[in-house]
Residue, then its C-alpha position, 0 to 999 in steps of 0.5 A: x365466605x372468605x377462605x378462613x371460614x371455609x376451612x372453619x366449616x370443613x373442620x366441623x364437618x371433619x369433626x362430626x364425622x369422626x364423632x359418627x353424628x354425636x356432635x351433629x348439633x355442634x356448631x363453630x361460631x364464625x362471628x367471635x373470635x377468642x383472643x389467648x391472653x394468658x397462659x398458665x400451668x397445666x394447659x390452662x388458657x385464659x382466652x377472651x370470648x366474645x368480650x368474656x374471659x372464659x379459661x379452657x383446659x386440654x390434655x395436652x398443650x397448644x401450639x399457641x402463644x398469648x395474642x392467639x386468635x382461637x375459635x370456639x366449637x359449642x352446642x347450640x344451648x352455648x352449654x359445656x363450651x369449655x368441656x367441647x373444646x378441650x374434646x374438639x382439641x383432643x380429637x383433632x389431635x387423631x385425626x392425622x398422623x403422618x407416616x414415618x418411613x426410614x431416611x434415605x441420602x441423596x441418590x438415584x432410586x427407585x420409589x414406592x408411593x402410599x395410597x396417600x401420597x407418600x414415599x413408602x419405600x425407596x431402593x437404589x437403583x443397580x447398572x441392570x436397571x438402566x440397561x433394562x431401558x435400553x440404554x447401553x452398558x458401555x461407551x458410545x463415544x470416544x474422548x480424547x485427552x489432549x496437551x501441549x508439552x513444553x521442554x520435551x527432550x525430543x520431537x516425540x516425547x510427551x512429558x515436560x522436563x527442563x531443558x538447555x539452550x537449543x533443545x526446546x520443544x513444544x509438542x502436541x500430544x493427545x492420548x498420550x501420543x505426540x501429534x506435531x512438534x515445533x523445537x525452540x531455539x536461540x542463537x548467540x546471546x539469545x537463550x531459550x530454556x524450559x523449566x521442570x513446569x513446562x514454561x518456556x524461558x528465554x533470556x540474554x546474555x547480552x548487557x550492552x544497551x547503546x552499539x557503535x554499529x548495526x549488528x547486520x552491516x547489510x541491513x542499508x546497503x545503497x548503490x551496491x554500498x552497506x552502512x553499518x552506522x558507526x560513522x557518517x556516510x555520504x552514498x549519492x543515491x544518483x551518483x556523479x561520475x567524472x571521465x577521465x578520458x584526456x581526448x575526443x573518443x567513443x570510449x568513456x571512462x570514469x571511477x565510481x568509487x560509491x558504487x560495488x557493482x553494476x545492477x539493473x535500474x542503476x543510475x548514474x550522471x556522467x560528466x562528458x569532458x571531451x566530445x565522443x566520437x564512433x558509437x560510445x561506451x562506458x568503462x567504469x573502475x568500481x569501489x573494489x578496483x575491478x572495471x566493468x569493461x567496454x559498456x555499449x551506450x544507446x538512446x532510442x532504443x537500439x540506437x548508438x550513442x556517438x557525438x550527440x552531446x558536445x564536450x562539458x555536458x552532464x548526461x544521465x546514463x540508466x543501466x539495464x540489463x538483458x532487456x527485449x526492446x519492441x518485443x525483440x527477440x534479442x536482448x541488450x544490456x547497456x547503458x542508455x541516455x536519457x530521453x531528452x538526448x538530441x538525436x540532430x547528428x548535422x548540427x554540433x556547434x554553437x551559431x556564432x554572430x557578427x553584429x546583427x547577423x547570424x552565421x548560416x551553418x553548411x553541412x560540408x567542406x567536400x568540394x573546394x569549389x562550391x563550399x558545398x556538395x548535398x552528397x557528401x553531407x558529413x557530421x560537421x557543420x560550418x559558418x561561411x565566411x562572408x554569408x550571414x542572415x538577419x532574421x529579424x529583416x529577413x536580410x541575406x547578405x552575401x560577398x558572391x551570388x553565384x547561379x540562376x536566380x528565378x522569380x522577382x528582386x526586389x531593391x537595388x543591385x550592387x554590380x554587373x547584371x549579365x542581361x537586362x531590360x534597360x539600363x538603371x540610368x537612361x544615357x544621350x548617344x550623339x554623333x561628333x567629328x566628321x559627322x555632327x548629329x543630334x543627340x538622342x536618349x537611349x534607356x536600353x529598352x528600345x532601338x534609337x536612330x540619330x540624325x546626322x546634321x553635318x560632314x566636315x569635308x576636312x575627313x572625306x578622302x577621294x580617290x584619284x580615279x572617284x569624283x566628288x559631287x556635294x549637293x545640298x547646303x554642306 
């Protein structure tokens, strides 16, 4: 049975109640349906039932329209249809009529509800009703009501106003009590304002759009010297400075016309014209014309410079101020070469050559005898006349050798020896004159004898008391 036909058969049910049995022999036809085709006047309708045209009246009119689908209750004998229909119409027509109640805008009430469902009654509902429930009559919880103020006259003002220049505030005000201010401020050409609405204006007074300079000279400042970039400049990040001292001496001078003043890290090339003697220092005459003073110079720690670099040499010199070395106690400030500074204090001269051979360097003149004494090394060093060595050939060669000379030589000697094993040239010792006797070779390394062959009597002399007596072939 499909959901149409169920509400038929309850309809009929509905219908026979109402009727108390009367039309218990009703029965709803559920095969035909009738389709309204006209409509006429005084609630006539022309409805096609099971392929006849039947017309129906009723006392009041339907709710339908021609095209209808319409179903017919009628007796089992199909007699009076028309007459049961319009009863059927007049009777459905009773059996609901909804309530009607007052209308109520839209609100928080309380309701009554009929046993039928519906709002019988409705009446607002009052503060006492929702305290009866246990929620509470007053606030449980405060709100804050918070703002920021801007162009406030003071630091403790919390309404907004229009302000001049260097009066402006920005306050933060909540429940009407200022919590933090910050003032708002301009400079110079800069203006900062506040309108009526609270919003902060800042402007210039300044039109010019290309500056010939910088606003702040010290924004560059090299070596001690600002640039302001009106004009070029040339600042030597590592400036070269030229001594003018006009001798040999331990006090170093020079203008450093870049440099304003004397800073740690700073630093500088020197140009040495003259060799330095003593423990050396360092005057430099700065941009503005005053002198630094007497600077001490080191290398390797605490270590004077004197004359370490010979006349037309550049040195890099570092100036560090109140500086610990080796975790001393005692601080320095000074000038300091670089560390590739020759620390050699015996050798100061370049070595001279003489054809292929090279000057030996002595270390002192002290003893006019010798030409050196070990004792007496000073800090210059010498070229002997006469003395030179060729280190390609290890030769030495030398004008005198004086002094013992242990172990092998090796070549020949030019001069006397003092003691020798033999001679260079073997010689032939014989005897001549009164004597004859054969010649005999001597080398040196051994005794000889020469053997006598004759005697010239002609050199004999006897005295006049002695008597002569030859005996052998003479």
């Amino acid at each position: 049975m499909t959901i149409e036909e169920k509400a038929l058969e309850l309809l009929i049910k509905q219908i026979s109640v109402i009727y108390d049995g009367k039309l218990s022999n009703l029965s709803f036809d559920t095969t035909h349906a009738g389709i309204v085709e006209e409509i006429k006047e005084n609630n006539v309708y022309l409805v096609n039932y099971n392929g006849t045209q039947r017309e129906f009246k009723t006392k009041n009119p339907l709710p339908v329209d021609v095209g209808s689908v319409v179903h017919v209750v009628h007796p089992q004998n199909n007699v009076g249809a028309k007459f049961l229909l319009e009863d059927i119409i007049n009777a459905e027509k009773d059996i609901y009529t909804h309530p009607a109640y007052p209308p109520r805008s839209s609100g928080l009430y309380k309701i009554t509800v009929d046993k039928t469902g519906h709002i019988s009654a409705a009446t607002a509902v009052t503060k006492s009703d929702i305290t009866a429930l246990g929620i509470p009559s007053s606030d449980t919880d405060t709100h804050y009501i918070s703002k920021n103020v801007v162009g406030a006259a003071t630091a403790t003002s919390n309404t907004t106003s229009a302000l001049t220049n260097g009066n402006v505030y920005l306050n933060s005000v909540e429940n009407g009590a200022v919590t933090s201010s910050h003032k708002i401020s301009g400079s110079g050409a800069t203006k900062v304002t506040s309108d009526a609405s609270g919003n902060i204006l800042i402007t210039s007074t300044d039109t010019n759009t290309t500056y010939t300079s910088l606003k702040n000279p010290y924004a560059i400042d090299i070596n001690g010297v600002s640039y302001d970039g009106s004009a070029a400049k040339d600042i030597d990040l590592l400036p070269f400075i030229v001594g003018t001292q006009t001798a040999v001496t331990g006090s170093w001078t020079g203008n450093a016309p870049t440099i304003a003043s004397l800073f740690d890290g700073l630093t500088i090339r020197y140009w040495l014209p003259y060799a330095g003697s003593g423990n050396a220092t360092l005057n430099l005459t700065l941009a503005d014309g005053t002198a630094t003073g007497a600077v001490n110079c080191y290398y390797s720690g605490t270590t004077r410079l004197s004359t370490h670099y010979a006349a037309g040499n550049v040195i890099t010199l570092t100036y560090r101020s109140g500086v610990s070395i080796n975790g001393s106690t005692t601080t320095y400030t000074g000038w300091w070469a670089d560390a590739n500074c020759n620390g050699d204090t015996k050798v100061t001269q370049s070595i001279t050559t003489t054809a292929n051979y090279r000057s030996l360097l002595l270390g002192s003149n002290s003893s006019a005898a010798e030409g050196f004494t070990p004792t007496t090394v000073t800090n210059t060093a010498y070229a002997a006349a006469g003395l030179y060595a060729q280190p390609s050939t290890g030769t030495l060669y030398a004008n005198t050798f004086k002094g013992s000379l242990t172990g092998n030589v090796t070549g020949n000697l030019i001069g006397n020896a003092a003691t020798a094993t033999k001679l260079a040239t073997a010689r032939t010792i014989s005897i001549g004159g009164g004597a004859i006797g054969t010649a005999t070779a001597f080398n040196g390394s051994a005794n000889i004898t020469i053997p006598v062959t004759s005697i010239d009597a002609m050199y004999i002399t006897v005295g006049t008391s002695d008597a002569l007596i030859i005996d052998g072939d003479i």
